[in-house]
MIZA-851196 format. One record per residue: residue number from 1; residue in three letters; chain; x, y, z of N, C-alpha, C in turn. Coordinates in nm, 3 decimals. Layout:
MIZA-851196
r pos=NUM	code=ALA	unit=A	n.xx=X	n.yy=Y	n.zz=Z	ca.xx=X	ca.yy=Y	ca.zz=Z	c.xx=X	c.yy=Y	c.zz=Z
...
//
This chain:
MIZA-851196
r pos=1	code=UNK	unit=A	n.xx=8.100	n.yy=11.631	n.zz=9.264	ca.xx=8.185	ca.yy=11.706	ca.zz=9.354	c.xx=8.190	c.yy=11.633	c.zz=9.488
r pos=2	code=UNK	unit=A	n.xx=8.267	n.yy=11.613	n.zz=9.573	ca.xx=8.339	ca.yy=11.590	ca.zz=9.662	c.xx=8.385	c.yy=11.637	c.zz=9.770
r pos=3	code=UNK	unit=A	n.xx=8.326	n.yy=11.664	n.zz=9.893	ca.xx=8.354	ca.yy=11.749	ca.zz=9.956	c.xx=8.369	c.yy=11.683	c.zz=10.121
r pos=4	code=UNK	unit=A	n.xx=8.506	n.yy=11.738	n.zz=10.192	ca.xx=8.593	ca.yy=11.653	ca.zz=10.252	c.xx=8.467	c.yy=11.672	c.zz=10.412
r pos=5	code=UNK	unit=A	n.xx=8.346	n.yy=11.756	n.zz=10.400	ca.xx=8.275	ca.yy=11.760	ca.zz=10.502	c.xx=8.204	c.yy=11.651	c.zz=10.483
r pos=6	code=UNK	unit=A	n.xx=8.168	n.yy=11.583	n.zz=10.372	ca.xx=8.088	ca.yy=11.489	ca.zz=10.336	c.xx=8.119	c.yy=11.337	c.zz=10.386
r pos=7	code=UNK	unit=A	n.xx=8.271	n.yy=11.367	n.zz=10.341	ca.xx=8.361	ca.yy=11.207	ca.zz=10.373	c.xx=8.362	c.yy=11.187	c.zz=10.539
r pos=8	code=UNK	unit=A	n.xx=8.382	n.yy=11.286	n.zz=10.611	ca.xx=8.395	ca.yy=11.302	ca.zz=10.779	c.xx=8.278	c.yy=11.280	c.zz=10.817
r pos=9	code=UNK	unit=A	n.xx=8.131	n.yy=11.308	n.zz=10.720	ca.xx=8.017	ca.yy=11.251	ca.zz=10.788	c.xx=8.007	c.yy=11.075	c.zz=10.784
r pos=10	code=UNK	unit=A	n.xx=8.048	n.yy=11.013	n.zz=10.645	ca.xx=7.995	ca.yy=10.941	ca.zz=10.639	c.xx=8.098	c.yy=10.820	c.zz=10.711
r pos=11	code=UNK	unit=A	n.xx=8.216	n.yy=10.858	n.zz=10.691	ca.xx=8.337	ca.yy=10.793	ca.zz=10.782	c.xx=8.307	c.yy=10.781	c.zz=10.984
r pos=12	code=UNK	unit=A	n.xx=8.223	n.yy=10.924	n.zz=10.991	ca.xx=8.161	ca.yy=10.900	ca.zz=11.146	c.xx=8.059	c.yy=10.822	c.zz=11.173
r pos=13	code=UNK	unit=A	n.xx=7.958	n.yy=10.820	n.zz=11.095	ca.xx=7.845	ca.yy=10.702	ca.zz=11.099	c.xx=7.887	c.yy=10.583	c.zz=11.105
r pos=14	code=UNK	unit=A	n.xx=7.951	n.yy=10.539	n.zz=10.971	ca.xx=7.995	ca.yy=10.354	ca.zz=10.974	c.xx=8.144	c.yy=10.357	c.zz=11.083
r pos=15	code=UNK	unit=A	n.xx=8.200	n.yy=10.435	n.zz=11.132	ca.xx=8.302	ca.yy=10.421	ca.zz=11.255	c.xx=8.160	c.yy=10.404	c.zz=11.358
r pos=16	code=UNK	unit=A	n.xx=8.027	n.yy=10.467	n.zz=11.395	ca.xx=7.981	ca.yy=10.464	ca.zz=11.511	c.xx=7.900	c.yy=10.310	c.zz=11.468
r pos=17	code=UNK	unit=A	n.xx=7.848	n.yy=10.283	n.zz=11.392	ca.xx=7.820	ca.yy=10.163	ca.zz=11.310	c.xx=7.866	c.yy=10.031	c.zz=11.385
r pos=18	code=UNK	unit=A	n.xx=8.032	n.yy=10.037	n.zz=11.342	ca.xx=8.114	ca.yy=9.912	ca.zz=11.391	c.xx=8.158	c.yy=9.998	c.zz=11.514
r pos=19	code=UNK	unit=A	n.xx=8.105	n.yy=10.044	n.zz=11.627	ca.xx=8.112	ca.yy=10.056	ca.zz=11.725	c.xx=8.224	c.yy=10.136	c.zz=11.801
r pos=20	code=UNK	unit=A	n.xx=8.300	n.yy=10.230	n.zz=11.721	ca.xx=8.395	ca.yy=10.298	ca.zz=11.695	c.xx=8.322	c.yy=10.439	c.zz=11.776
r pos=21	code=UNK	unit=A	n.xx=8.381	n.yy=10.519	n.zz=11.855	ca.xx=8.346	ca.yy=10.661	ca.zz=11.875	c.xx=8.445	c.yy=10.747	c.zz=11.874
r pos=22	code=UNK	unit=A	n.xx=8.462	n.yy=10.806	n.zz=11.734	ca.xx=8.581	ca.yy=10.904	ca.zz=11.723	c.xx=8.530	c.yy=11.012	c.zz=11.720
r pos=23	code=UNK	unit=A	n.xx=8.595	n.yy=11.093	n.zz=11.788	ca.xx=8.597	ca.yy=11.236	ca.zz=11.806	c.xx=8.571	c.yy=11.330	c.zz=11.652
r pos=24	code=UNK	unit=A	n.xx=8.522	n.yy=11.417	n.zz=11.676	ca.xx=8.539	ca.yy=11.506	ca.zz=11.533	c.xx=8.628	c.yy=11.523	c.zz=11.448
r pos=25	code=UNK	unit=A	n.xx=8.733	n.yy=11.578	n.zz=11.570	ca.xx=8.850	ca.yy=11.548	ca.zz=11.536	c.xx=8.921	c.yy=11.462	c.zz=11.425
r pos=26	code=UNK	unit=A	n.xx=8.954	n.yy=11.340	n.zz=11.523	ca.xx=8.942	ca.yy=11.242	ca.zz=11.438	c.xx=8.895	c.yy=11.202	c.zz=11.347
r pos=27	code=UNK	unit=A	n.xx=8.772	n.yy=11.213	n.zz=11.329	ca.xx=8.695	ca.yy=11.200	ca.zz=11.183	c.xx=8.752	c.yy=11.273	c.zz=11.074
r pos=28	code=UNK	unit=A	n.xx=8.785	n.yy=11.404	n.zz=11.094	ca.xx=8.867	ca.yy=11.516	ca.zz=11.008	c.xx=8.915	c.yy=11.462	c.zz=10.960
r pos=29	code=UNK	unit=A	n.xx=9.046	n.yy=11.436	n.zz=11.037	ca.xx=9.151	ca.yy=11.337	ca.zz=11.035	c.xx=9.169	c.yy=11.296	c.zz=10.937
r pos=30	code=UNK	unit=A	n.xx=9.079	n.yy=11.161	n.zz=10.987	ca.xx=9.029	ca.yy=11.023	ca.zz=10.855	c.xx=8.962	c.yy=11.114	c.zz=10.732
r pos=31	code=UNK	unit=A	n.xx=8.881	n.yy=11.208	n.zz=10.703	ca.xx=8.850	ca.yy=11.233	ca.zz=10.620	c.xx=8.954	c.yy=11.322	c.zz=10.511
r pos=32	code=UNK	unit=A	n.xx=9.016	n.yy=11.398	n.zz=10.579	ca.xx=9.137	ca.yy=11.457	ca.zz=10.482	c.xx=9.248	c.yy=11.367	c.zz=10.424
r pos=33	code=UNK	unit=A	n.xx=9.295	n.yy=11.226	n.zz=10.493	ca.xx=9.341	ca.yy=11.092	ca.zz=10.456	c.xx=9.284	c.yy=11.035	c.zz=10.324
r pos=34	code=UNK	unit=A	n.xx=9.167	n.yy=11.015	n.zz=10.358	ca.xx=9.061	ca.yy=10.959	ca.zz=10.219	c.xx=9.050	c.yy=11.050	c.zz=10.116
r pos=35	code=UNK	unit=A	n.xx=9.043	n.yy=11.178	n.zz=10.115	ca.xx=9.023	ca.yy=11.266	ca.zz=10.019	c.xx=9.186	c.yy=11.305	c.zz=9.980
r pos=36	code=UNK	unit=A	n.xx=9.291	n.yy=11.273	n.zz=10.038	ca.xx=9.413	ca.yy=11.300	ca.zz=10.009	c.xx=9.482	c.yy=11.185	c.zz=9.884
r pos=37	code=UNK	unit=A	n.xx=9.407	n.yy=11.048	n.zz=9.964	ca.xx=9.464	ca.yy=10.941	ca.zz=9.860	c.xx=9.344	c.yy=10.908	c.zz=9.755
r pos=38	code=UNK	unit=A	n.xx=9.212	n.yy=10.953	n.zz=9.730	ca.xx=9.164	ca.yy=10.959	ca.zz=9.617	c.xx=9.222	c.yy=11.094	c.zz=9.517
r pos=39	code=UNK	unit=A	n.xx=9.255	n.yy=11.170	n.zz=9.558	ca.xx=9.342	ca.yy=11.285	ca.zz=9.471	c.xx=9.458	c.yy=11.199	c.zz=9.380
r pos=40	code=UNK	unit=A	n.xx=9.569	n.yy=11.134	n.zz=9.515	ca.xx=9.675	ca.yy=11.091	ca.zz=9.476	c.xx=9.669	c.yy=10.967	c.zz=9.379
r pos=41	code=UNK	unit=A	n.xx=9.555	n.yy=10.928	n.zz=9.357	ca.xx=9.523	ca.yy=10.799	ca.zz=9.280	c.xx=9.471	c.yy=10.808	c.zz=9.159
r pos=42	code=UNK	unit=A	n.xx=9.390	n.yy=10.958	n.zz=9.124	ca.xx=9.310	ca.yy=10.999	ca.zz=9.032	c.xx=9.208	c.yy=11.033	c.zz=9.012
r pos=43	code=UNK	unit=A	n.xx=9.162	n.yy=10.944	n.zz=9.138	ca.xx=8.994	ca.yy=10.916	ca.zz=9.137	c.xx=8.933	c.yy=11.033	c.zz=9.133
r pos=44	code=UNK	unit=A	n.xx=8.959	n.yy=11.141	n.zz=9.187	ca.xx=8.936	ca.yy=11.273	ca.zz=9.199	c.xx=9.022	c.yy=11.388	c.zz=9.202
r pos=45	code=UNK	unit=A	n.xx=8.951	n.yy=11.490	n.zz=9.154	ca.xx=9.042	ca.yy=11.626	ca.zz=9.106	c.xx=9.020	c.yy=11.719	c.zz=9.170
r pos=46	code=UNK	unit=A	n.xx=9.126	n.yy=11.853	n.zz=9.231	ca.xx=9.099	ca.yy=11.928	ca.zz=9.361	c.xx=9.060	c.yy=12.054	c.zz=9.207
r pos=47	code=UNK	unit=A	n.xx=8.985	n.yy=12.107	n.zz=9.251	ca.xx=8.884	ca.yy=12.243	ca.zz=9.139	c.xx=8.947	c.yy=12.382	c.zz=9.265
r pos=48	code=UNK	unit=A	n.xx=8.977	n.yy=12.473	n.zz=9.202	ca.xx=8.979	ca.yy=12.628	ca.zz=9.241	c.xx=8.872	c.yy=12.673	c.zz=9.234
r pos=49	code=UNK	unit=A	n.xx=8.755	n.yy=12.736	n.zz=9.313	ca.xx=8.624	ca.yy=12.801	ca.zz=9.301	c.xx=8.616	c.yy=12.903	c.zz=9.304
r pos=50	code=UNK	unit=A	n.xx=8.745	n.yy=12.979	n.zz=9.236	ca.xx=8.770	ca.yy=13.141	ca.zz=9.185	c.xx=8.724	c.yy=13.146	c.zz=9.055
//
């Protein structure tokens, strides 16, 4: 499972990494991007938790 709080952590570390300081915000951002085009590609599948 996959979860788009996960991608915004790890997308904020290696952005602060290579010396990058994005806002939370921003990280969101980037993280709903990445989890949008692994959907659109296959790599991953969005689940209903009803």
């Amino acid at each position: 499972m996959i979860d788009s709080d996960d991608i915004a952590k790890f997308f904020y570390e290696r952005l602060i990494q290579s010396g990058f300081v994005p806002s939370e915000e921003e990280t969101l951002i980037i993280a709903d991007i990445a989890f949008d085009y692994l959907l659109s590609i296959g790599i991953i599948e969005e689940i209903d938790d009803e």
